[in-house]
C-alpha positions as CSV (number, residue, x, y, z in Angstrom):
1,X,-95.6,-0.2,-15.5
2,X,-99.0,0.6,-14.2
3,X,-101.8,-0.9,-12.3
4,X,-105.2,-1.2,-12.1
5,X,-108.0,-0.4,-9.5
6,X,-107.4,-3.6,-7.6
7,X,-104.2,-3.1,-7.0
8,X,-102.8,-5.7,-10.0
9,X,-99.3,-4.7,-12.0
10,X,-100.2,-3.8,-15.7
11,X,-96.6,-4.7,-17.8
12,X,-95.7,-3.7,-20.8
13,X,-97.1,-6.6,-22.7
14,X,-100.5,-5.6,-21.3
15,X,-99.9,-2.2,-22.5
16,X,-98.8,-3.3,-26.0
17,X,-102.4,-5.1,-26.0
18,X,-104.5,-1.8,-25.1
19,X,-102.7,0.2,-27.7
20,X,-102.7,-2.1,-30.4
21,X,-106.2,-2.5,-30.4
22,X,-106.7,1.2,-30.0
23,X,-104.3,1.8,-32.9
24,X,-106.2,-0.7,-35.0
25,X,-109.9,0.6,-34.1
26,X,-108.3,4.2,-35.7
27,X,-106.8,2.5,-38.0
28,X,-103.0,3.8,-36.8
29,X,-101.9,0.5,-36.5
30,X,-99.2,-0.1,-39.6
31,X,-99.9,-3.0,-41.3
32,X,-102.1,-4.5,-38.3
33,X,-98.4,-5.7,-36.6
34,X,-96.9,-5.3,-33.0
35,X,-93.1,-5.9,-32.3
36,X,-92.4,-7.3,-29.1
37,X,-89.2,-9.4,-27.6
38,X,-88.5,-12.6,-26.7
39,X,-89.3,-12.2,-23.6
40,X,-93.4,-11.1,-24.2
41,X,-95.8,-14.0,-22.8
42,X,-97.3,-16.4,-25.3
43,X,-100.9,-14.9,-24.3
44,X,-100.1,-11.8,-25.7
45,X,-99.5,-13.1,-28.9
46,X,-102.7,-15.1,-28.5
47,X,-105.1,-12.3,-27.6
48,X,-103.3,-9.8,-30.4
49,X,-103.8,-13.0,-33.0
50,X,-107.8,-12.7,-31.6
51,X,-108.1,-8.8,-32.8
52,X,-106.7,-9.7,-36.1
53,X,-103.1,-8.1,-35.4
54,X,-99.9,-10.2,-36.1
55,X,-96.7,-9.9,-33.2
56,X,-92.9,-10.3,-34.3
57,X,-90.6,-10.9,-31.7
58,X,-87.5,-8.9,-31.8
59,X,-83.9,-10.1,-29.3
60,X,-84.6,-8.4,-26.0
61,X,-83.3,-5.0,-25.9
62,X,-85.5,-1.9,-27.3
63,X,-82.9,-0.9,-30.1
64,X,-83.2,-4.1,-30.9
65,X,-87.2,-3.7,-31.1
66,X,-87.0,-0.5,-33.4
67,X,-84.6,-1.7,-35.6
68,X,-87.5,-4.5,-36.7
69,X,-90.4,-1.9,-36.1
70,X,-88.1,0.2,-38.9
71,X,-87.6,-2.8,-41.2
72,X,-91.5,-3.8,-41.2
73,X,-92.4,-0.2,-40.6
74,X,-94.3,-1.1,-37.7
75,X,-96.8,2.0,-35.7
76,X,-95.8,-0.1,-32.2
77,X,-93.6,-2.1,-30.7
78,X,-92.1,-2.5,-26.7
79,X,-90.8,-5.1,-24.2
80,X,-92.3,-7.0,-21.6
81,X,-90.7,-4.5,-19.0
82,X,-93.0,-1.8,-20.2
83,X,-90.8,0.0,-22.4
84,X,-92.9,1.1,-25.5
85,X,-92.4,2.8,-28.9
86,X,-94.7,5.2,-30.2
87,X,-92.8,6.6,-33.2
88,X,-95.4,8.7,-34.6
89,X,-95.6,10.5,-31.2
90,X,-92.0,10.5,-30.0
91,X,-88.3,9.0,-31.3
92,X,-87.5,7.3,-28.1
93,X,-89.6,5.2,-25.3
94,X,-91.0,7.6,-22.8
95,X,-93.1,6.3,-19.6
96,X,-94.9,9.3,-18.8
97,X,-96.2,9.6,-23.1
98,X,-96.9,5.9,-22.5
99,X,-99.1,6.4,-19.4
100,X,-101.0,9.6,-21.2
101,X,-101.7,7.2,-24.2
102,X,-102.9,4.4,-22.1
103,X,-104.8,7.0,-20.0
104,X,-106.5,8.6,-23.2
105,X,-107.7,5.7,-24.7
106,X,-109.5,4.5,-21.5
107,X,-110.9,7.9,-21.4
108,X,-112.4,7.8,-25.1
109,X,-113.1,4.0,-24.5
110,X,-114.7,4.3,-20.7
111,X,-113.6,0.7,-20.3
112,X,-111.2,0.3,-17.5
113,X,-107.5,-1.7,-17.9
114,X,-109.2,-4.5,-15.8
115,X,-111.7,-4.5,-19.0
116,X,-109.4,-3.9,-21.8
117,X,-107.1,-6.8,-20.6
118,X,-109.7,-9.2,-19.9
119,X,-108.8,-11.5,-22.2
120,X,-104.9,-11.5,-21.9
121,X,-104.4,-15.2,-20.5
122,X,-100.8,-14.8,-19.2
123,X,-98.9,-18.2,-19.5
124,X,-97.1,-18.8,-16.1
125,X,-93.1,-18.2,-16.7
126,X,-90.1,-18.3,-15.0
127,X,-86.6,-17.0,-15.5
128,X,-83.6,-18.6,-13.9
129,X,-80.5,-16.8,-13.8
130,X,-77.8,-18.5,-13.3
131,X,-73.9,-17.4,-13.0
132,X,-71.4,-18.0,-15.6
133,X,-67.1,-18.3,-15.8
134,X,-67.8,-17.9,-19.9
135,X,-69.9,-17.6,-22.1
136,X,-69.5,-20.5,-24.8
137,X,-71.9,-21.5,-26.9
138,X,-75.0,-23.4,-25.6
139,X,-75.7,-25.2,-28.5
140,X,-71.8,-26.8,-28.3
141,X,-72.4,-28.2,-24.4
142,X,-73.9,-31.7,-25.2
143,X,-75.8,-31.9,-21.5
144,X,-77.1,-28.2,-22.1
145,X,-78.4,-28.8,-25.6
146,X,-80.1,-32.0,-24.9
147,X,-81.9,-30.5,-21.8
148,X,-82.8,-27.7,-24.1
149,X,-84.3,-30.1,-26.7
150,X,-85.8,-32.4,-24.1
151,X,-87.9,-29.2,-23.0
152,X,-88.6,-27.8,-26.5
153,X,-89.9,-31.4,-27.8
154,X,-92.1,-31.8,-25.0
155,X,-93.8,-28.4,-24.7
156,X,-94.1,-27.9,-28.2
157,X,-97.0,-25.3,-28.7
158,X,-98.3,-24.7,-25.3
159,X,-95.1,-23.1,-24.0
160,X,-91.6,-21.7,-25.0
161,X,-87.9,-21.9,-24.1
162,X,-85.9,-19.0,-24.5
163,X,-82.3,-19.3,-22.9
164,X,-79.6,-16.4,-23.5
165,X,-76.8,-15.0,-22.2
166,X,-76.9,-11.3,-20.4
167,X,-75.7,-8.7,-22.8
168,X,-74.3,-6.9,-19.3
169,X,-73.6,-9.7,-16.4
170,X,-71.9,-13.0,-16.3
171,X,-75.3,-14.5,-16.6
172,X,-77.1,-17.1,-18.3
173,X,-81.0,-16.7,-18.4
174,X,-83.6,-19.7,-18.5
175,X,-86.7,-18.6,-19.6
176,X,-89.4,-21.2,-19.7
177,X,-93.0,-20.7,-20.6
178,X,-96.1,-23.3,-20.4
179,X,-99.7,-24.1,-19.3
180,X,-98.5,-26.3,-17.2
181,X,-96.6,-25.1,-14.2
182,X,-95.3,-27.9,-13.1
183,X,-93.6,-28.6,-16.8
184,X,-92.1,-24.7,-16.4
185,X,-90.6,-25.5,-13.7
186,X,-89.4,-29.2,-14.0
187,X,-87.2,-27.7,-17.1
188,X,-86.4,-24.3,-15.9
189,X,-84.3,-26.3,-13.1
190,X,-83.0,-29.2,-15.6
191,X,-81.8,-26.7,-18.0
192,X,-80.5,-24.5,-14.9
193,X,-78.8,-27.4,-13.3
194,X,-77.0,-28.4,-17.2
195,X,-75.6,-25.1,-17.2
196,X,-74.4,-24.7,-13.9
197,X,-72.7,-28.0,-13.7
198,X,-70.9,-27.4,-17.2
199,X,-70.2,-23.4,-16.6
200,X,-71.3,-22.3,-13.3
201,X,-69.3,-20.3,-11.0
């Protein structure tokens, strides 16, 4: 993560922004495509869209991101969390060669991150987390799937709905996405509340 003069946090999907275009501008950017996760905000994908450059979403988990940067031989990829691949500068994500990247190309630029971010119109999200006895299937729990569709139907293209399980913890993960808070929120905590009831602890 970084931040900027005022103070703000600069995450990884910011980061993935500054680059890309960077990479593009030089013409380093394979087959003008980013690979990101599930997890990256919709206004990424909006502002990369803007400079011409397409974003593939890869499961959250950076092996995860590098297997689909091999498979489209993609120049960049990272997660929201501010891990980032570089392949033709290292083999593995590294913070400080992603600060020294980010710091070079303000330096040939002279814009600052404030300036080179402008434009990235982050969608309010929200992640729920809620605690699990199993793991079953989502899709197979009536009250869980209809919740799920209920959300997905109305939001349609101004937000997302991403729910998974935790690859590590006993945890299910709501992740809702939308221009309108009050939408993100009214199904974060349906959705939350369907999964509890039927699996909670």
């Amino acid at each position: 993560m970084l931040a900027d003069a005022r103070g703000n946090v600069i995450n990884g999907d910011a980061i993935l922004l500054m680059v890309a275009r960077d990479l593009k501008t030089r013409g380093m950017l394979t087959g003008d495509l980013v690979v990101a996760t599930t997890m990256s905000n919709m206004g990424l994908e909006a502002a990369l869209k803007r400079s011409g450059i397409k974003m593939l979403r890869a499961p959250v988990g950076d092996r995860y991101v590098l297997e689909e940067m091999q498979k489209h031989n993609a120049s960049l990829g990272g997660e929201q969390s501010g891990h980032i691949l570089l392949p033709h500068l290292a083999t593995t994500g590294d913070g400080i060669l992603t600060a020294l990247v980010v710091l070079d190309l303000i330096a040939r630029g002279g814009k600052t991150v404030e300036e080179l971010t402008a434009d990235l119109k982050v969608y309010p999200q929200v992640i729920v987390n809620v605690k699990v006895r199993e793991k079953k299937p989502l899709d197979t729990i009536p009250a869980v799937a209809a919740a799920i569709r209920a959300a997905e139907e109305e939001l349609k293209d101004s937000g997302r709905v991403v729910i998974r399980y935790s690859g590590t913890e006993k945890l299910a993960r709501v992740m809702i996405e939308a221009e309108s808070e009050s939408a993100m929120k009214e199904h974060s905590e349906r959705i939350a509340a369907a999964i509890r009831t039927e699996l909670g602890i």
